[in-house]
ZARO-486315 format. One record per residue (C-alpha): residue number from 0; x, y, z; residue in one letter. Coordinates in steps of 0.2 Angstrom, whole numbers. Each point is the difference from the previous one (the first is absolute). Layout:
N
 seq    xx    yy    zz type
 NUM     X     Y     Z    a
...
//
This chain:
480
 seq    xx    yy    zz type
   0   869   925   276    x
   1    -9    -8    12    x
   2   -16    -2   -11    x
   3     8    -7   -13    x
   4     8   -14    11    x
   5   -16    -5     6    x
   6    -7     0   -16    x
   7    13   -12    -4    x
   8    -4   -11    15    x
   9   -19     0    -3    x
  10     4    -5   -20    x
  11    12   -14     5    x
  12     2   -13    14    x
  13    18     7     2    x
  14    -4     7    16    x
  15     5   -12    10    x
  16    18     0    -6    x
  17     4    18     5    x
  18    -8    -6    17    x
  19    14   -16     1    x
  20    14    11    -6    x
  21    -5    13    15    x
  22     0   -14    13    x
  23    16    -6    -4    x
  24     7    18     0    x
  25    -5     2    18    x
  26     8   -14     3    x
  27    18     6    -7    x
  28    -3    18     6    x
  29    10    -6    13    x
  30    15     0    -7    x
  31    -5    17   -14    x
  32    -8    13    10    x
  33    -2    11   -14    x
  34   -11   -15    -7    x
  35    -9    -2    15    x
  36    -5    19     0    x
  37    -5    -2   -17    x
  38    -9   -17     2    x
  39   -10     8    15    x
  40    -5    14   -10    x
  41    -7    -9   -13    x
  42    -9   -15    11    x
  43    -8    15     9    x
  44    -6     6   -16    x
  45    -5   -16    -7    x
  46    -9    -5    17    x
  47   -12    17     0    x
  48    -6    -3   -16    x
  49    -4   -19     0    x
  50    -8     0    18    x
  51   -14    14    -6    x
  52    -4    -9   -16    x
  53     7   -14    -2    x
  54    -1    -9    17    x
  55    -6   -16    -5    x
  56    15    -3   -11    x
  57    12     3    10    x
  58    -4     2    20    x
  59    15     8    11    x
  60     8   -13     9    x
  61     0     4    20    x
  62    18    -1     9    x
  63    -8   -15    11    x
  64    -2   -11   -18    x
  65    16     6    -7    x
  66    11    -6    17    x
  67   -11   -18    -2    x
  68     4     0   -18    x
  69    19     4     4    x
  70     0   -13    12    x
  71    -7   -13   -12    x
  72    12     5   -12    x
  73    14    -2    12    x
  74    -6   -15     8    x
  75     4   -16    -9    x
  76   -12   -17    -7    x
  77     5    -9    13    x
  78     1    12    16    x
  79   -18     4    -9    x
  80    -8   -18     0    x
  81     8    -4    18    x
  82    -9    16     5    x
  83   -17    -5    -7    x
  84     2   -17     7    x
  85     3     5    16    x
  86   -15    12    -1    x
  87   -10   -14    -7    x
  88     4    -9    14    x
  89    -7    14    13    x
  90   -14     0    -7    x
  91    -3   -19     1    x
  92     5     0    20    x
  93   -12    16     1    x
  94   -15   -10    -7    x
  95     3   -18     8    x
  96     2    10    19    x
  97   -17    12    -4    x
  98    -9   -20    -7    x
  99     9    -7    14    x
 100    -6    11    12    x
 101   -20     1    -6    x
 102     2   -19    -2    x
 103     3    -2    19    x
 104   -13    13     4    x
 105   -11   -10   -10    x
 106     3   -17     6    x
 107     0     9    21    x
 108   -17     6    -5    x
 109    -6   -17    -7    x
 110     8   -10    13    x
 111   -10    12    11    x
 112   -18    -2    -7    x
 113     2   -18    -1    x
 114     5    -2    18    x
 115   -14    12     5    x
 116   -13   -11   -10    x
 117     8   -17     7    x
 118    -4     8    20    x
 119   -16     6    -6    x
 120    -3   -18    -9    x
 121     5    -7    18    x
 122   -12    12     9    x
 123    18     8     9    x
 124     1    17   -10    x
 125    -1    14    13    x
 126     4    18    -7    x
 127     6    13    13    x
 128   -10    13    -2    x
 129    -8     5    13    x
 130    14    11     6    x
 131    -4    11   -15    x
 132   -20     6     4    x
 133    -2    17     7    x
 134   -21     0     8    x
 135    -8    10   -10    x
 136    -8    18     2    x
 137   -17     1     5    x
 138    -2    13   -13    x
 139     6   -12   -13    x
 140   -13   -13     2    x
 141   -15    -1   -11    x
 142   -19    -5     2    x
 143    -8    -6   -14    x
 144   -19    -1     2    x
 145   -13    -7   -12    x
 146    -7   -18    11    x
 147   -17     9    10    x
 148     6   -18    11    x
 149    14    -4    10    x
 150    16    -7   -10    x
 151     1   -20     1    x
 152    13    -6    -9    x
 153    13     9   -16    x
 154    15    -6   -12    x
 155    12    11   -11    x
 156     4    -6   -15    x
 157    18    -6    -4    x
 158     6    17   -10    x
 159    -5     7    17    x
 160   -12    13   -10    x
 161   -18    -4     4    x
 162    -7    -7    16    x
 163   -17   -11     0    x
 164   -11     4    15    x
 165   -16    -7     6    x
 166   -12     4    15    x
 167   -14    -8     9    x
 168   -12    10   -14    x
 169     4   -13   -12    x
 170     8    10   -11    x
 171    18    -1    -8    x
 172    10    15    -4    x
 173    15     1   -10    x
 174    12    16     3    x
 175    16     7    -6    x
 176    13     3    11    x
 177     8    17    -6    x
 178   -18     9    -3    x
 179    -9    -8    14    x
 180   -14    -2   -14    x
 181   -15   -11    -4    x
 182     6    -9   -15    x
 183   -15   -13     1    x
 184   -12    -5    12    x
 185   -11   -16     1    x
 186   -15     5     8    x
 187    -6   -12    15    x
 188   -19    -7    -1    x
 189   -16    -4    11    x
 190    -4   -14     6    x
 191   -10   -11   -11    x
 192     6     7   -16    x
 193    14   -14    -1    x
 194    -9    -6   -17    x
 195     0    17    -7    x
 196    13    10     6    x
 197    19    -4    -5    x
 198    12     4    15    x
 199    -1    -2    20    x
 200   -17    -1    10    x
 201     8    -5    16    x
 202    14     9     8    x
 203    17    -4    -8    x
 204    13    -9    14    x
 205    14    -2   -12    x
 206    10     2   -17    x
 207    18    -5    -8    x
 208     5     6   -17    x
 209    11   -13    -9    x
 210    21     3    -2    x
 211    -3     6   -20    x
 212   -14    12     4    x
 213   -13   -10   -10    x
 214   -15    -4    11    x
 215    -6     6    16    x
 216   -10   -14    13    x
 217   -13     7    12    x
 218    -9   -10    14    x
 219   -14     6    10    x
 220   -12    -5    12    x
 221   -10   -11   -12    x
 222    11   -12    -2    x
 223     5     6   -16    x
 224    14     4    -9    x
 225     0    11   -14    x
 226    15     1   -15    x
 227     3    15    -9    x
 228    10     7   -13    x
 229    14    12     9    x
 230     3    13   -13    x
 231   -18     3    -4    x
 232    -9    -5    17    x
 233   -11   -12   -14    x
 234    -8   -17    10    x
 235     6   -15    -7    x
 236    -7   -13    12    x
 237    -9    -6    15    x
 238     6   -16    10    x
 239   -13    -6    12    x
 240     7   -15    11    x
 241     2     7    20    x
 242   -12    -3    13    x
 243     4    15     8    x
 244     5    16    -4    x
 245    17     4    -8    x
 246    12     5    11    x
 247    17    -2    -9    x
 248     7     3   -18    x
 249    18    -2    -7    x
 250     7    -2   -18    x
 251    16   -10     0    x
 252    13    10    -6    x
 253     4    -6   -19    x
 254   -15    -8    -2    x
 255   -20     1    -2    x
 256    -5   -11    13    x
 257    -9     5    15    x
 258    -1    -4    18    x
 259   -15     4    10    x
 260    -3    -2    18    x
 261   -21     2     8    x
 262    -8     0    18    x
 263    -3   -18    -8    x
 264    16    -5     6    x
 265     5    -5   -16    x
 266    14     5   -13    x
 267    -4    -2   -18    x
 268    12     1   -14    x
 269    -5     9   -19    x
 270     7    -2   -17    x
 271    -7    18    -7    x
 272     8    -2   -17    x
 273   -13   -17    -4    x
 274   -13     8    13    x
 275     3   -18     8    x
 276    -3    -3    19    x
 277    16   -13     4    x
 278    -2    -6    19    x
 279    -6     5    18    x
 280    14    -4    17    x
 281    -8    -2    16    x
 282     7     1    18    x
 283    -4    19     9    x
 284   -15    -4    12    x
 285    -6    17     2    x
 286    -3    13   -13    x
 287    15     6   -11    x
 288     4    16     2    x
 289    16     5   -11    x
 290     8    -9   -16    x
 291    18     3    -9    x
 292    14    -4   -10    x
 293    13     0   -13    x
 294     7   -10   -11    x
 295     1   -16     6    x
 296   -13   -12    -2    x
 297    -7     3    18    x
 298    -9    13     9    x
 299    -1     5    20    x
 300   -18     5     7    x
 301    -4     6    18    x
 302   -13   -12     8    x
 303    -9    12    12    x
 304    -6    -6    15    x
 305     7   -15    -1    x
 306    16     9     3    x
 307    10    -8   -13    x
 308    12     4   -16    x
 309     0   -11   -14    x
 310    12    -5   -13    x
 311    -8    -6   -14    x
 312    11   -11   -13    x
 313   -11    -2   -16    x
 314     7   -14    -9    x
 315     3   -10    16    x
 316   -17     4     7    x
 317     9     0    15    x
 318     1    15    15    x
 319    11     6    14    x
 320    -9     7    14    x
 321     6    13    13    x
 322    -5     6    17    x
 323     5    16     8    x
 324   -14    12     2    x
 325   -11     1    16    x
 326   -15     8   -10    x
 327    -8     0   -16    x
 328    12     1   -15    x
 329    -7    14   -12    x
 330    12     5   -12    x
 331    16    -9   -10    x
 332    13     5   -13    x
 333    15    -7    -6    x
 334    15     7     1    x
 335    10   -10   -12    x
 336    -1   -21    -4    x
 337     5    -5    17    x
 338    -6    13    12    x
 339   -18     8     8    x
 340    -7    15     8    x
 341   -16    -3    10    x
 342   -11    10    10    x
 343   -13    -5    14    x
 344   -16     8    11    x
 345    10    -1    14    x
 346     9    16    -6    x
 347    16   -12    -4    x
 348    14    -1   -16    x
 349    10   -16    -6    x
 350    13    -3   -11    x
 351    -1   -19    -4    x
 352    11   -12   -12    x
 353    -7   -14    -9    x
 354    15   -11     8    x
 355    -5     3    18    x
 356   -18    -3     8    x
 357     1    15    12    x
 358     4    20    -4    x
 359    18     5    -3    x
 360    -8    18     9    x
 361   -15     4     9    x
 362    -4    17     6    x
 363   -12     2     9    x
 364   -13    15     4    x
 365    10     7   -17    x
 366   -15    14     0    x
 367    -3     2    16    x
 368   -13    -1    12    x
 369   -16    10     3    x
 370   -13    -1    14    x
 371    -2     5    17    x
 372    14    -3    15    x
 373     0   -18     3    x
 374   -11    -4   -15    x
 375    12     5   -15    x
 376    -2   -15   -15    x
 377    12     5   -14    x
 378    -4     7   -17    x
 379    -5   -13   -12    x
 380    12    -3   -15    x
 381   -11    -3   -15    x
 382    14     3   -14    x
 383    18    -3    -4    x
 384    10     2   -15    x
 385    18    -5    -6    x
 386    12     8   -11    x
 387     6   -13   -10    x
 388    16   -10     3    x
 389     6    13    11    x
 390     0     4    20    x
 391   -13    13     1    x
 392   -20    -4     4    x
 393   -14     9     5    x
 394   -14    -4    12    x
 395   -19    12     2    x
 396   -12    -1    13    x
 397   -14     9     7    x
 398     7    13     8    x
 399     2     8   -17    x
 400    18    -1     1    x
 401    13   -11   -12    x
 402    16    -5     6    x
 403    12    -3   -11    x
 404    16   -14     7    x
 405    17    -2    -4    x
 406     2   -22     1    x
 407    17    -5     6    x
 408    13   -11    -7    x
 409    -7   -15    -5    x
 410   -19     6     6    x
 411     7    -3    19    x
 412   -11    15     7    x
 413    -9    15    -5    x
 414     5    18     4    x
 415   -15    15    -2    x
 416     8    14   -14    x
 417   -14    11     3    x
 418   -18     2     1    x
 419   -13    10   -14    x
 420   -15     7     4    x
 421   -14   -11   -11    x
 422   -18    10     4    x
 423   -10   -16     3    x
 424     0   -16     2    x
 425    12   -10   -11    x
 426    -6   -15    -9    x
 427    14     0   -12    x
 428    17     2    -3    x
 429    12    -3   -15    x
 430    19     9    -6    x
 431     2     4   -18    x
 432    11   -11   -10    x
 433    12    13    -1    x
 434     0     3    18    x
 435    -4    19    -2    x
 436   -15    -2     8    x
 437   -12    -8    13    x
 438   -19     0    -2    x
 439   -13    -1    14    x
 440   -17    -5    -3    x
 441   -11    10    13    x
 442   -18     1     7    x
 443   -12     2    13    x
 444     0   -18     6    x
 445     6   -18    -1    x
 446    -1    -7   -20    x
 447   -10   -14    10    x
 448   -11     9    14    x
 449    -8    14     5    x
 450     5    -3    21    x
 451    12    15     0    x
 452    -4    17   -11    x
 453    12    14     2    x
 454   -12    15    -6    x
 455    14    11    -3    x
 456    10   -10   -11    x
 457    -4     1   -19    x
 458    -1   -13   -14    x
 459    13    -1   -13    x
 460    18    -3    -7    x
 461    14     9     9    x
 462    18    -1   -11    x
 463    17     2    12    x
 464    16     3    -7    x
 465    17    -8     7    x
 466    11    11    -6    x
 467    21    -5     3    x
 468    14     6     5    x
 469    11     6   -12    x
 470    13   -14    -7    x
 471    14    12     6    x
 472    -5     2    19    x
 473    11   -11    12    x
 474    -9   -15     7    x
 475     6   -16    11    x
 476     0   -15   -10    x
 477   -14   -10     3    x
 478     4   -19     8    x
 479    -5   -17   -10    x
//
């Protein structure tokens, strides 16, 4: 009997009409128990059958989808639109409150990088970060060795993954940060085969690499200064111009032009993009020893013996000068637009503004003394670096030891973090972009003398991490 009812169904689309009349048999069985009995029975039967072969057709309804249907069947048109709308309308206040509330985000986090850019426009931005630096462990710090000559001056590039060295064997070497690897190497030549040979004859003083990465500057001895091509180490061009040799390099940032400072006591200004020399500033009257800057049309330089800081503004052709050390001034960096770190021979450290002719801060004897009783002279300061637009700084010197400062508000004083241990004498000092790092420039000797050799120190590149504290560690907020 059963067969021949399914036969029935399969031949004609009749099926569905038993299944209707069953439905609305459950529904009276209510009232006819006998019925319902009957009715159960036959939906059973009904069910086994469809679900093994003929599930497709005609699924088995689950008692959470028959409630909902009862419920839409009992619930009216009306009670049904008012509760869509209503639902609707959650849904609308759910999705304006989320747009809302990344809106604000949004706009908090704008509003805070144009604030940041307006201070660091005004030469006032001054992050807090030097809270955060742990000193590194000695075990952590790498040498990297390939100069047969002590280190004179270096630069990292702006992604912070190669670092341009060059020594006092005329040579240029280009390294990559993560590997500690050769990736090119621009070979330094004799003297008297300047016609012949393309690179360095003379010991290199200085470098800058420009803000896009796209050329590397190089000054030496010769009074030369050398372009090249930063991604392939390729030379460009030679500008000739100084009358003494090149003491100074920098790129400002944004642009292609350059700034060069000489023991000439002059500062020349470059276009590279049109190979163009544009003008030459005088005003030091001893031998330039330091150049910098950033994007401003100006540059600061350190006037040596004549114990002088300059400001230089370009299209003014104007300059601010400064006073504040007692010997000669060896070493400058910026630290944003409006503020300066300086380091002298007689073992001192300033922090200057471009506002006020003396130092915000001196410390002095910042490395110490050495000598006999009686006779101590301090250590010599011959580098200082900056992290940009923020309140740590750095200083080296020859007691082969870099200091790394913590500035205070408003660059009124200098507090020492903590000292590393360098292995020679330092001659140069930058921080990575990132601020993960600080590398020192090391040899035997001063990049410009011979006068003091320290035979146990070694010649080469040594990379310190600055680690940080971890964001979730308690710390005093730091003063503005």
């Amino acid at each position: 009997m059963s067969s021949s009812f399914f036969i029935k169904g399969s031949k004609k689309p009749q099926i569905a009409k038993p299944r209707k009349k069953i439905m609305v048999s459950k529904r009276k069985a209510e009232v006819n128990p006998a019925m319902k009995v009957k009715g159960k029975k036959h939906i059973s039967k009904y069910n086994e059958e469809i679900s093994s072969e003929s599930e497709t057709e005609s699924p088995i309804v689950p008692k959470k989808r028959q409630a909902q249907e009862e419920q839409d069947y009992d619930e009216t048109p009306q009670e049904k639109k008012l509760r869509l709308a209503k639902l609707y309308l959650n849904q609308l206040k759910e999705q304006e409150e989320e747009k809302a509330e990344d809106e604000s985000f949004e706009t908090d986090l704008i509003a805070g990088r144009l604030r940041e850019e307006v201070l660091e426009h005004k030469g006032k931005l001054q992050r807090l970060i030097a809270k955060d630096i742990l000193p590194p462990d000695a075990s952590e710090i790498r040498l990297l060795r390939g100069h047969k000559l002590p280190i004179t001056c270096l630069v990292i590039s702006p992604d912070d993954k190669c670092i341009f060295s060059a020594a006092k064997d005329c040579s240029i070497i280009k390294w990559d940060v993560d590997s500690g690897k050769k990736l090119r190497v621009i070979p330094g030549g004799r003297k008297g085969t300047e016609d012949r040979h393309v690179g360095h004859t003379a010991q290199v003083l200085c470098m800058s690499i420009s803000s896009d990465a796209k050329y590397l500057a190089t000054g030496d001895m010769n009074k030369l200064i050398m372009i090249w091509e930063a991604e392939t180490c390729k030379h460009l061009y030679k500008f000739t111009g100084h009358k003494g040799p090149v003491s100074g390099l920098s790129f400002r940032r944004g642009t292609h032009d350059l700034y060069s400072a000489s023991h000439d006591r002059a500062i020349k200004v470059w276009n590279v993009d049109e190979n163009a020399y544009v003008e030459t500033l005088f005003g030091h009257q001893d031998a330039i020893t330091g150049l910098d800057s950033l994007s401003r049309e100006c540059c600061v330089t350190a006037g040596g013996r004549d114990r002088s800081v300059r400001v230089w503004k370009i299209a003014e052709e104007s300059q601010l000068v400064f006073h504040g050390h007692e010997g000669s001034i060896d070493c400058i960096q910026l630290i944003n637009e409006e503020h300066m770190i300086t380091g002298a021979d007689d073992g001192s450290v300033c922090l200057w503004s471009v506002n006020k002719k003396k130092p915000l801060t001196t410390v002095k004897q910042a490395h110490g003394c050495h000598g006999d009783a009686g006779l101590e002279q301090p250590h010599w300061v011959s580098a200082v670096a900056a992290l940009l637009n923020s309140d740590v700084v750095a200083s080296g010197s020859s007691n082969s030891q870099v200091q790394v400062w913590k500035c205070g508000p408003n660059y009124r004083g200098l507090q020492p973090l903590f000292s590393i241990p360098a292995i020679g004498f330092v001659n140069s000092l930058k921080f990575s972009h990132s601020g993960h790092f600080l590398v020192a420039g090391v040899g035997q000797e001063h990049r410009l003398g011979r006068w003091w050799r320290q035979k146990e120190a070694k010649n080469g590149i040594c990379i310190i991490p600055l680690k940080r504290k971890p964001p979730n560690q308690d710390e005093a907020p730091a003063t503005e």
